[in-house]
N, C-alpha and C positions, 0 to 999 in steps of 0.2 A: 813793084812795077817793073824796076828793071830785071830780076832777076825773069820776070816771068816772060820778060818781051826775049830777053835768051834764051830761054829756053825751048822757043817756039824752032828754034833753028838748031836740031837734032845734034848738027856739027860742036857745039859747046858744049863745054864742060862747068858747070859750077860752084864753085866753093863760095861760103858764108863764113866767117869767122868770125866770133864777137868775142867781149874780156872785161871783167871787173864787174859783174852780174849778179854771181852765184859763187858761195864757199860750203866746203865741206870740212866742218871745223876735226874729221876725222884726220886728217890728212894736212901737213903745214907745208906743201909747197903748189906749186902752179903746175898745173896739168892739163891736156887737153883731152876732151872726150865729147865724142857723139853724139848729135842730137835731134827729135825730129823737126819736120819741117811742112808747110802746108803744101810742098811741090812735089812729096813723094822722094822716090829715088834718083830724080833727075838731078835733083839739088845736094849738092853734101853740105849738109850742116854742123860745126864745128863750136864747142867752147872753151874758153879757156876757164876751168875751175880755181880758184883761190891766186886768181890772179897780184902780183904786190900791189897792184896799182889800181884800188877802186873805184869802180866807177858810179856816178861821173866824176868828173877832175877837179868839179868843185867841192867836193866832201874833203878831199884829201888836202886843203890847202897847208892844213895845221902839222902835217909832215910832209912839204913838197920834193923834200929830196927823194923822196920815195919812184918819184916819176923821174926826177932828172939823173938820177944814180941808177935806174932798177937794169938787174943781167941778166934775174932767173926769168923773167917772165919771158924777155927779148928773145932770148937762148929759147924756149919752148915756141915759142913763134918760128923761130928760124928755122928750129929742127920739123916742123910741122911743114913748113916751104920745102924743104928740102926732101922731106918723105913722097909727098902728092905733088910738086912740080916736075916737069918746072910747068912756072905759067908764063903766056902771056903777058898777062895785064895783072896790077892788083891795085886795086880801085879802092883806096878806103876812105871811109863815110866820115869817120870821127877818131879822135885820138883818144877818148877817154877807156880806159879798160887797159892800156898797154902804156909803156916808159919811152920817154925822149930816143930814146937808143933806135929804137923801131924805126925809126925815123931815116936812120941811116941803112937801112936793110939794102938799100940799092947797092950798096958797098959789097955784098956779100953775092947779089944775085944782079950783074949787071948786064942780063940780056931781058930783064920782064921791065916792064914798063910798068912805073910808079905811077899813078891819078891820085889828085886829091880833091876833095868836095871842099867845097868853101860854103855850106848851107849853117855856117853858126860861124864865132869868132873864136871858138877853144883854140885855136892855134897863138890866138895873141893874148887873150881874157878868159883865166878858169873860169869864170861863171858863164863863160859865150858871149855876154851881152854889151860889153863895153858900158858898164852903166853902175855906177856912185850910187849902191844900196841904202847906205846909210845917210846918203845927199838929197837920194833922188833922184839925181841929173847922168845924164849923159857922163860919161867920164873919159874928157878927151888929152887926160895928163894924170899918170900914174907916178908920175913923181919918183919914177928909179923903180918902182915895187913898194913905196911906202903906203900910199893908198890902197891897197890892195888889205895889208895886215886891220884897214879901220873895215875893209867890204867885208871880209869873210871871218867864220868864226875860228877860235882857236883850238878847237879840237875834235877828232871823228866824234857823230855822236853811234851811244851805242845801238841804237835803234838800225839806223842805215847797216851796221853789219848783221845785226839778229833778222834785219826783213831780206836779207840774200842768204841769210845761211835756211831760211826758212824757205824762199824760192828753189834753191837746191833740196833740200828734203820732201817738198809738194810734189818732185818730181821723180826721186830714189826714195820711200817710205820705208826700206829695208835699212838704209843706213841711218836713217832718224830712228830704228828702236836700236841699233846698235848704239846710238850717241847716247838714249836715254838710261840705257844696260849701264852704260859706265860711267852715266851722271847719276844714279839713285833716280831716274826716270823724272826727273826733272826738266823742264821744259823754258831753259836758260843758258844765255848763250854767251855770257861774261867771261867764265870764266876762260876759254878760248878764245874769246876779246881780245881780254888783256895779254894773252898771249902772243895773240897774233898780232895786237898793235899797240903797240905800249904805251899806255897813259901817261906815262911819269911827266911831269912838265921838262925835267932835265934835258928827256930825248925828243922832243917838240923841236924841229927844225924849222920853225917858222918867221924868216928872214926876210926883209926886202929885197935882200941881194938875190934869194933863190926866186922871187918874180921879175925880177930883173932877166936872168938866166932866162929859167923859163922862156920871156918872149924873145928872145935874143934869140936863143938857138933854135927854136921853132923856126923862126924867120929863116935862120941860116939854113938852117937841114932841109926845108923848103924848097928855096932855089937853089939846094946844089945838086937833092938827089932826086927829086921830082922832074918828069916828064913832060910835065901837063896841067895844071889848077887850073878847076873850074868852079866859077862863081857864081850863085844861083840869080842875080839880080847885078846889074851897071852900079847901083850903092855898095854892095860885097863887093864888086871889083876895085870901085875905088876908095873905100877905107883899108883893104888890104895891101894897093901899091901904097897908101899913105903910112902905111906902118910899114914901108920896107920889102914887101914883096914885089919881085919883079915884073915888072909892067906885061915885059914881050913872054911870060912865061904864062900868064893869066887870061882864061877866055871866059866868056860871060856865056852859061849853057841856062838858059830859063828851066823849070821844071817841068815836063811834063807830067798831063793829067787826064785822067778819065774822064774828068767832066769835060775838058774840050769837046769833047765827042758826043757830048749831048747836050751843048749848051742850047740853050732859049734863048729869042729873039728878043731883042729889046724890048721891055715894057713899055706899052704907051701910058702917057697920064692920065688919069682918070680927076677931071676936075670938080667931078658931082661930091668926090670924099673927101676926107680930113687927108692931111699930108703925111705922110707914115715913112718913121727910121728906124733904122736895125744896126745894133751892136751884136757881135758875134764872139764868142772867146772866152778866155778866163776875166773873173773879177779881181784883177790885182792893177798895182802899179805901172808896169811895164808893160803893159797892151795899151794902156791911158784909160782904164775905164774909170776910175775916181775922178779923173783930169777931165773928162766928159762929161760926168755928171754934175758936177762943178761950174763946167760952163753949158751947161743948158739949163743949170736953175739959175741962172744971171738972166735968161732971155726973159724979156718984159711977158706978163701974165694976159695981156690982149692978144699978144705973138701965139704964144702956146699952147693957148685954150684951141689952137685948129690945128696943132700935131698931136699925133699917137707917136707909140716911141714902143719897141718891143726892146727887152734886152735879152738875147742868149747868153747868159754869165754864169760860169759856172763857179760857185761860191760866196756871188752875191748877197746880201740881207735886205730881204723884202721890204721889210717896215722902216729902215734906216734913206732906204733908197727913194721910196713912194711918197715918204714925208719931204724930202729935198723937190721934187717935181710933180709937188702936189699941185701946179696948175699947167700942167698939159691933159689932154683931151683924154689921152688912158696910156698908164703904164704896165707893160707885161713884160713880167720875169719871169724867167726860164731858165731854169739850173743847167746851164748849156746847152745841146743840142749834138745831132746824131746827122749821119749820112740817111738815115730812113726819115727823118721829121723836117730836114733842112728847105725843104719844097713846100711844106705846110709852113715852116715859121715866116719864111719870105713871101708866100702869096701876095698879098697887099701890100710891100713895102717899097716903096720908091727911091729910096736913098739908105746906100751903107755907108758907117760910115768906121774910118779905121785911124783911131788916133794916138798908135804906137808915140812911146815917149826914149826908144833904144832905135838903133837900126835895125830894123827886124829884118830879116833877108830878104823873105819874101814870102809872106806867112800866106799858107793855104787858105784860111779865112776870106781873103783878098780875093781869091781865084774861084772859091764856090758861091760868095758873091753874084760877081760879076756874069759867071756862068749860068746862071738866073737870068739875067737880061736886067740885071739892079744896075747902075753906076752906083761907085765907091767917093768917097770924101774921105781924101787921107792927109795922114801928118806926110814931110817931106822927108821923115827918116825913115830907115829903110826902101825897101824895094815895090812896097804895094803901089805908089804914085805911078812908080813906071808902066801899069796896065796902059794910062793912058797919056796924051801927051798934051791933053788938056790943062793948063793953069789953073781953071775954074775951080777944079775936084783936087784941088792940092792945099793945103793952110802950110805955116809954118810951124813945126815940129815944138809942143808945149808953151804955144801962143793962146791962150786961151779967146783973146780980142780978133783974134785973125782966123779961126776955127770959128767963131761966132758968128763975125762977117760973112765968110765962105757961105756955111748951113744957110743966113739967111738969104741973102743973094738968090739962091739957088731957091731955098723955101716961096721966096717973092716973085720968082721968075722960072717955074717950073720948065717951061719951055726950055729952059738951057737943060734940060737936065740930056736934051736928043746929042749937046756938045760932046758928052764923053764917051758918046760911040764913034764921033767924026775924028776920034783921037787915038781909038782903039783897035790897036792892029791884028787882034785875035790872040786866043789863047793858044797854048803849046798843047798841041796832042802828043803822046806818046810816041806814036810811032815818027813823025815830026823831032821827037827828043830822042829817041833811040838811035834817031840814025845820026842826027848828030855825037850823040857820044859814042857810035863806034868808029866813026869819021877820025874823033880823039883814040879810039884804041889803034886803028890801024894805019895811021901815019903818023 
């Protein structure tokens, strides 16, 4: 979206650069080369091949000095700035794919102006999520980097490199028969693995001290080279001054969306049907859909028997699911959902509901929603509560008792459901968001 809303304005120039994707196990160092793109030749599209530093940043935990040592990838990054610049603005999305060093590129180019997005936590938690894998919980004490070595596992697996070196080959077929020529046309990709990442447990770098670092200097290289951090959500902004980022250097940019621009009006209640809720998303931990289903098979079987309940989950188990809330009125599962089906799954649903168990920034889910004319019922983590400023449509974050309450309240008193409009300040259109982020490029 935003490259496209630049591009609308002739005077720009665009470059993409992405890292830690795609390897070409022909070839053992980092290069960048060309690629295409859906905007034509307006846009220059850039890769970095065989980057040291795979991405994403959580694969790599089991050698992290990789990212806080790497020179050759930085060096190709910077020789690529310095061929097509200079620039303006360089705006980056995410750190995964490139080394700590990158970080300090302002050092080297200190007339372009540095942006950083704040739309995940990789800056301060390789998994993005601030969140106790192996707890479950929120993880609001890493203990130096020691909790970190129980979240992540101890070593690449070889799959994550064979399914990039495959993405590279889907897209050069000429250099996958040359790999094959000179493997006996075998179609395995270990043996350049182990080359390119050494198993031995000897050279495993896998230290608290190196998550330690990690957030350390992230934090540091942050506020000294950076221009600008923008936080997709008032929750991103303030778990990141709470972890050390500077306050006066952080603005809170909501995201812009397309469906702003065609959201639907409010739905009214229709009291002649059953009461109907909608989960949207993946069927895992961290979105709370386990956490959800758990507390709606607590609600009493007199309650339930007059809600319907669809779930978009993508992963879910039918039979496992249906048996737990076998006395609600009907439950439909839906192996997730699509921007084409999204207006059919919601037609009759009255109530989303979003009960993230991390701080989720500010997950789209939340915003295609709402852009329906649904109200949301969320946890207080993350950013989705902030659509409105209703208390009503807010529980507290992995309360199951208080997520219960909420639903039923609301269930019992449909009428409240008109409150989460009178709270709701409207969505972010694009062009609404555009112009604030170039407000950010040009001052």
């Amino acid at each position: 979206n935003l490259i496209e809303y630049l591009l609308k304005n002739n005077e720009n120039s665009v470059y993409f650069l992405s890292s830690g994707n795609k390897y070409n196990p022909l070839i053992d160092k980092p290069y960048i080369m060309k690629s295409k793109n859906i905007f034509g030749e307006k846009c220059h599209t850039y890769e970095v091949i065989n980057s040291d530093v795979i991405g994403p940043l959580g694969t790599l935990c089991w050698d992290l000095d990789r990212y806080l040592e790497d020179t050759r990838t930085t060096k190709v990054m910077e020789d690529f700035i310095s061929e097509h610049g200079p620039f303006d603005v360089i705006h980056i999305q995410n750190i995964g794919g490139f080394g700590q060093n990158f970080l300090k590129m302002k050092e080297k180019f200190p007339n372009t102006k540095f942006i950083f997005d704040l739309h995940n936590y990789n800056s301060i938690c390789m998994n993005s999520f601030l969140f106790n894998h192996k707890k479950e919980i929120m993880c609001n004490d890493y203990n130096c980097g020691q909790n970190c070595l129980q979240c992540f596992p101890k070593k690449l697996s070889e799959k994550i490199y064979s399914k990039r070196v495959k993405l590279y080959f889907s897209e050069h077929p000429l250099d996958m028969i040359k790999y094959k020529a000179l493997h006996f046309f075998k179609n395995d990709y270990i043996h350049d693995y182990k080359k390119y990442y050494v198993l031995s447990p000897n050279n495993v770098k896998c230290t608290s001290k190196s998550f330690e670092i990690y957030r350390q200097k992230n934090i540091e290289y942050l506020n000294t080279y950076f221009d600008k951090i923008l936080a997709v959500s008032q929750k991103v902004k303030d778990v990141a001054v709470r972890y050390g980022i500077n306050s006066d250097k952080i603005e809170v940019s909501y995201i812009g969306t397309k469906f702003a621009e065609t959201s639907q009006k409010p739905k009214t209640y229709n009291p002649d049907k059953k009461f109907k809720i909608a989960y949207m998303g993946y069927a895992n931990t961290l979105k709370g859909f386990y956490f959800l289903v758990d507390t709606l098979s607590s609600i009493d079987p007199e309650i339930a028997k007059n809600i319907e309940i669809v779930f978009a989950a993508k992963g879910a188990k039918p039979k496992a699911i249906k048996d737990k809330l076998k006395n609600f009125a009907s439950v439909e599962l839906l192996n997730g959902y699509t921007h084409d089906n999204i207006h059919s799954i919601l037609k009759d649903v009255d109530l989303g509901i979003v009960p993230v168990l991390w701080d989720d920034n500010l997950p789209q889910v939340a915003i295609e929603i709402v852009s329906n004319g649904i109200p949301i019922l969320c946890s207080d983590f993350g950013g989705a509560s902030e659509l409105s400023k209703s208390e009503l449509f807010k529980f507290k974050g992995g309360n199951s008792q208080d997520l219960k309450d909420k639903l039923l309240n609301i269930i019992n008193n449909p009428e409240l459901l008109k409150e989460y409009w009178n709270g709701h300040s409207g969505l972010m259109t694009m062009d609404k968001h555009m112009k604030n982020i170039e407000n950010f490029y040009n001052n």
